[in-house]
N, C-alpha and C positions, 0 to 999 in steps of 0.2 A: 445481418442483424442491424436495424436501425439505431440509430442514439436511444429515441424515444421508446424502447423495449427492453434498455438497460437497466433495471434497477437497482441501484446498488445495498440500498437493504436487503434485499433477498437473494446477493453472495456474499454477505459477511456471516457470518457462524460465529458461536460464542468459540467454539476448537479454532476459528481465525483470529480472534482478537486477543491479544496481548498487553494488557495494562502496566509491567512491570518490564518494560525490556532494557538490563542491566548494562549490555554495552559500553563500555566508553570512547569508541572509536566505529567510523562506520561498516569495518569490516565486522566485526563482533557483532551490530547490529545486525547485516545483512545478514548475518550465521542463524541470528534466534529468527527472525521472520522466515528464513528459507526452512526452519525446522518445526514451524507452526503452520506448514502444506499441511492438512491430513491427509490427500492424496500422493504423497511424498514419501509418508512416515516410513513404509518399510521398501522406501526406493533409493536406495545409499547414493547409487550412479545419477538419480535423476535429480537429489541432491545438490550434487556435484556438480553436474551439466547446468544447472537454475543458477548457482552459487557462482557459478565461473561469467555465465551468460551477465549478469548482474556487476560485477567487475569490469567487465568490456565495457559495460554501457557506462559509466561510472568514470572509465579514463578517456570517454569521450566528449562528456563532459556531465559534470554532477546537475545529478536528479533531483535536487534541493532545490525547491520553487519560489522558497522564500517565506516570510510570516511563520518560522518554524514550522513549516511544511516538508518530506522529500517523498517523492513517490519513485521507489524504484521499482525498474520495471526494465528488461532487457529490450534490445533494440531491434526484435525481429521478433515475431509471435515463435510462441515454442511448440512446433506444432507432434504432434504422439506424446508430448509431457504429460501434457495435460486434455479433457475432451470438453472444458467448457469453462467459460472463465474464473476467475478464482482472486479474491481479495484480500491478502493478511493485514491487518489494522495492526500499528504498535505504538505507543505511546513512554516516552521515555520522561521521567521525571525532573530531571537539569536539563536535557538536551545534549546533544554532541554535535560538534563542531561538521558541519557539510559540504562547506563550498560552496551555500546558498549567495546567490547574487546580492543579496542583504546583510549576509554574515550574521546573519540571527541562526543560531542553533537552532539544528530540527528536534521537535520533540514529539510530532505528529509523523506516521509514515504508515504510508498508503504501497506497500506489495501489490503488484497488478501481475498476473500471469494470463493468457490466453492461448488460445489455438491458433485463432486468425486472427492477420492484419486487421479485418475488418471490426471484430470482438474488442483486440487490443487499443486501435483508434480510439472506438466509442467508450469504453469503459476510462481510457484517460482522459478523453474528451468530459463526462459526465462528473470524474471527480474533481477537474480543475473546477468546473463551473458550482459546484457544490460549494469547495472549501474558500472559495472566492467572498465568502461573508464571515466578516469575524465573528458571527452571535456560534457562526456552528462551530468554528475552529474554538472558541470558548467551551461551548459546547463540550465537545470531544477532548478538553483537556481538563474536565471538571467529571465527567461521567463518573459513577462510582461501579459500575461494573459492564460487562459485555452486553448486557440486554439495551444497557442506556445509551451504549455508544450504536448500538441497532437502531432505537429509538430516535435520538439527534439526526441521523443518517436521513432516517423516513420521514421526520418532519420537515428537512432539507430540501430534499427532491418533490416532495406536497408543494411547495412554495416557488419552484420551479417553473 
């Protein structure tokens, strides 16, 4: 799969997107995004296996990219997890503290799961270079529902 066949509007799903994620610390966070997989929902172990993989990556060092952005995403494609890539969008209202190289609380967070290295790459490859504009990361913290943060998404990658 090349970069340029990545869309990211057309893997986010409104059952992906999360407006309210109540967290106050990044493990709680990871819990509601690992719980807003739909392909997940009635896989307790795969869960678990996401949720853990996520933490590894995390004491390796934090997924917080900075401009209250974190994109977690484990550090090895999860390959039988999942059969094609997958985006949970969360957005948190104050922020919670990340370990961002800025120390700006993330209040934007971008779940990346994939099958393949090669999926996993490009899909994080595609949303660094998206949220890399403040108009969209405004954007995406102003949307008033799922279709909108769909929306900012695809006007994003149009401009690309």
């Amino acid at each position: 799969m090349r970069n340029s066949s990545i869309v990211l509007s057309e893997l986010l799903t409104p059952a992906t997107i999360n407006l309210n994620l109540k967290g106050q610390e990044r493990d709680g966070v990871l819990a509601e995004l690992v719980d807003q997989v739909p392909e997940l929902a009635d896989n307790p172990e795969g869960r678990q296996t996401l949720l853990k993989a996520l933490h590894d990556r995390e004491k390796l060092h934090s997924t917080g990219i900075g401009d209250g952005v974190a994109l977690p995403h484990a550090r090895n494609a999860l390959v039988g997890l999942v059969h094609k890539p997958i985006i949970v969008f969360g957005r948190h209202a104050t922020g919670i503290p990340y370990d961002a190289v800025d120390r700006v609380p993330a209040q934007l967070f971008f779940l990346l799961i994939a099958p393949t290295v090669t999926e996993h790459l490009a899909v994080l490859a595609r949303i660094s270079r998206v949220l890399r504009h403040p108009r969209v990361r405004q954007g995406l913290l102003t949307a008033a529902n799922p279709a909108a943060v769909v929306q900012v998404i695809k006007q994003a990658e149009a401009a690309l």
